[in-house]
N, C-alpha and C positions, 0 to 999 in steps of 0.2 A: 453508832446511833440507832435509835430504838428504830423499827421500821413501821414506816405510816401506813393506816390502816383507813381510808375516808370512812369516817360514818353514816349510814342511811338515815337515819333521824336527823334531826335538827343541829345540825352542827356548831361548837363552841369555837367557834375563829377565834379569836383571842388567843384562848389556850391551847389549841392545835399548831396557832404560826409561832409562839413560844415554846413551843416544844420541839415540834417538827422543821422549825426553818420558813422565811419569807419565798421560797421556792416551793412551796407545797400546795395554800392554796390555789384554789381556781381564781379566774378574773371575777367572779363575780362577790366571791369571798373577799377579796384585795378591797374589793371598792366599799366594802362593808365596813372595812378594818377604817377605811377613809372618812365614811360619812360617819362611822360612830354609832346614828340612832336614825331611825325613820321619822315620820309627825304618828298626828292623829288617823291619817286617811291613808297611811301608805305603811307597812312595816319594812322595815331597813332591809329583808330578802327583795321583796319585791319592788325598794324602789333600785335596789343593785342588780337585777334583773332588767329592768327598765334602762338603767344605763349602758347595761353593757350591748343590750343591743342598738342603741342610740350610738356609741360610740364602734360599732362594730361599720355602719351607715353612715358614719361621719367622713369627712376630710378632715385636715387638722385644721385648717381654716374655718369650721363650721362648728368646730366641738361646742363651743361655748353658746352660739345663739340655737344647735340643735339642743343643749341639756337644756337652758330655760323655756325652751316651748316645752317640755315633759312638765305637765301636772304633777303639782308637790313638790318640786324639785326647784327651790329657790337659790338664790345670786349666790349667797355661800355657800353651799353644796357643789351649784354649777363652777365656780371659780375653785372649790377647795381641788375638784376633779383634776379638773386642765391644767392645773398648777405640779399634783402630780405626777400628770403629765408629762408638762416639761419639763421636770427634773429629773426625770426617768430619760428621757429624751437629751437633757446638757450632760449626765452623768455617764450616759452609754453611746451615743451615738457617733463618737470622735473613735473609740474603738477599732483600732487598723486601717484610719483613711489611711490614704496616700498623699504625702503632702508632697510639690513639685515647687510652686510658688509660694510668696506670702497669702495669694490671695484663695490658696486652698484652708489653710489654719484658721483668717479672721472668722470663718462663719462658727468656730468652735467653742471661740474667745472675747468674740463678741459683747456678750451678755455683760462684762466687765467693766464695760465702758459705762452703764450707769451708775456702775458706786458710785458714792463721797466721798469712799476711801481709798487709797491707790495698792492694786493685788500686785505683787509679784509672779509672774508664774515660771514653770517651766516645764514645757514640752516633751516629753522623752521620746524615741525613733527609735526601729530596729536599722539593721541596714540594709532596708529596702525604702528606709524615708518613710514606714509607715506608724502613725501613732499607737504608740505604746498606753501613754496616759496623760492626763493633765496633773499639774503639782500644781497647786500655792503655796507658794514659797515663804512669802509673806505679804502682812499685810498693814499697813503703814498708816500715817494720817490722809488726810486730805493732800498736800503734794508731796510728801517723799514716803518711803517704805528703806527700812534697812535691810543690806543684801548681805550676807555671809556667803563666802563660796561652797563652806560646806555642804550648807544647807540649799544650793543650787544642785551639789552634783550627788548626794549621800543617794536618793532617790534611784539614779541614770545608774549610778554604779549597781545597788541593787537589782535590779529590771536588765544590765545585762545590756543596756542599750548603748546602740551606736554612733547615736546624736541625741543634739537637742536645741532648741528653740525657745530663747528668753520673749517673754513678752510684758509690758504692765499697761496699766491704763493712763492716763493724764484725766483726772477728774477736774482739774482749776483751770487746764488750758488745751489749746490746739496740743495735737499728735507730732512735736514736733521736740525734738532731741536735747537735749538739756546740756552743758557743758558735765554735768555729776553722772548724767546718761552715758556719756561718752568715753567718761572714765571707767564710769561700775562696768562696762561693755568689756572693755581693753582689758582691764584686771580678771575679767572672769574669762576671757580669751586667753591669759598666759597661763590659767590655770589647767583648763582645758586642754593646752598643748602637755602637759606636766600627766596629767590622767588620762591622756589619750580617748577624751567622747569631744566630740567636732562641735562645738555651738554652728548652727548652719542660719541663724540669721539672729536678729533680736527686733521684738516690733512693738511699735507705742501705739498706743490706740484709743482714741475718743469718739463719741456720738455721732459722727460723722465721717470720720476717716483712719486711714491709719497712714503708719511709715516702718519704711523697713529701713535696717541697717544693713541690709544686704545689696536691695537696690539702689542705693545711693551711696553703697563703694565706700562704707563706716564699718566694714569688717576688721579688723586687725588679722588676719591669719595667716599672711605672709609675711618675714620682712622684706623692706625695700633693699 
């Protein structure tokens, strides 16, 4: 790769994060690439200036009402920000927790629970229990989603991992286990025993709650 060279003039973001990679510019370049364009009373340096140090003095709980008190900086800009934000934040910050419980995964998975549509996902763990990555596996209507086993383990096997962690959402109802839940579980447990990566729970999760099949003894991984 060609090696980056920052310019002292007036820098072309654009062409530079195309060339050289989303890892090159500065934060303040980043939020440029976000906002696009500046108005009349502010050029797009100087209102990405202006943010970055607003966001530097922020909590994450403040990002949003401290960007609209910044003159010039209206509800779309402020919202395009914090937006991504959070998907910089849902996409990285699961990054080798440690999961011990279910109730260490839901704050990862969470976000899911709003679809209409119901996701499949699944978890991959080294063997230290620590996340490797999130999959969506798939992604289905509003109450079912179809599960291939393959396409649950094709991932785990590549990454080398030593577990893993089914989860989806119930968009049309409580977090609560389905007789088709019960089975897709079961079958993708005998498959797991066959590939050797350990499913270590499976969790349904709605706006409110979730359920585990681990804490309510809906594992298959022994026989009786």
């Amino acid at each position: 790769m060609e090696k980056y060279k920052r310019k002292t003039d007036k820098p072309n973001v654009r062409e530079d994060a195309l060339k050289y990679g989303m890892g090159y510019p500065l934060d303040e370049e980043l939020l440029m690439l976000i906002l696009g364009s500046g108005n009349k009373n502010m050029s797009v340096e100087t209102m990405a200036k202006k943010i970055a140090d607003t966001l530097d003095a922020s909590d994450d709980e403040e990002v949003i009402k401290n960007l609209l008190a910044l003159k010039g900086v209206g509800r779309a800009k402020a919202l395009a920000i914090a937006a991504a934000l959070e998907l910089g934040k849902r996409r990285r910050n699961h990054l080798g927790a440690h999961i011990r419980t279910p109730d260490d995964i839901v704050p990862y998975v969470k976000h899911y629970a709003m679809s209409q549509k119901e996701h499949f996902l699944a978890i991959t763990l080294n063997g230290g229990h620590d996340i490797i990555k999130i999959h969506v596996v798939s992604v289905g209507t509003v109450n079912q989603t179809i599960i291939h086993p393959r396409e649950v383990f094709v991932d785990a096997i590549k990454e080398n991992a030593s577990a893993i962690i089914l989860c989806h959402n119930h968009p049309s109802g409580k977090a609560i286990p389905s007789d088709k839940d019960i089975d897709t579980t079961r079958n993708l447990i005998e498959v797991s025993k066959i590939i050797g990566i350990t499913i270590l729970d499976h969790i349904i999760i709605d706006c409110e709650s979730f359920f585990s099949f681990m804490e309510n003894k809906l594992l298959f991984l022994e026989e009786e």
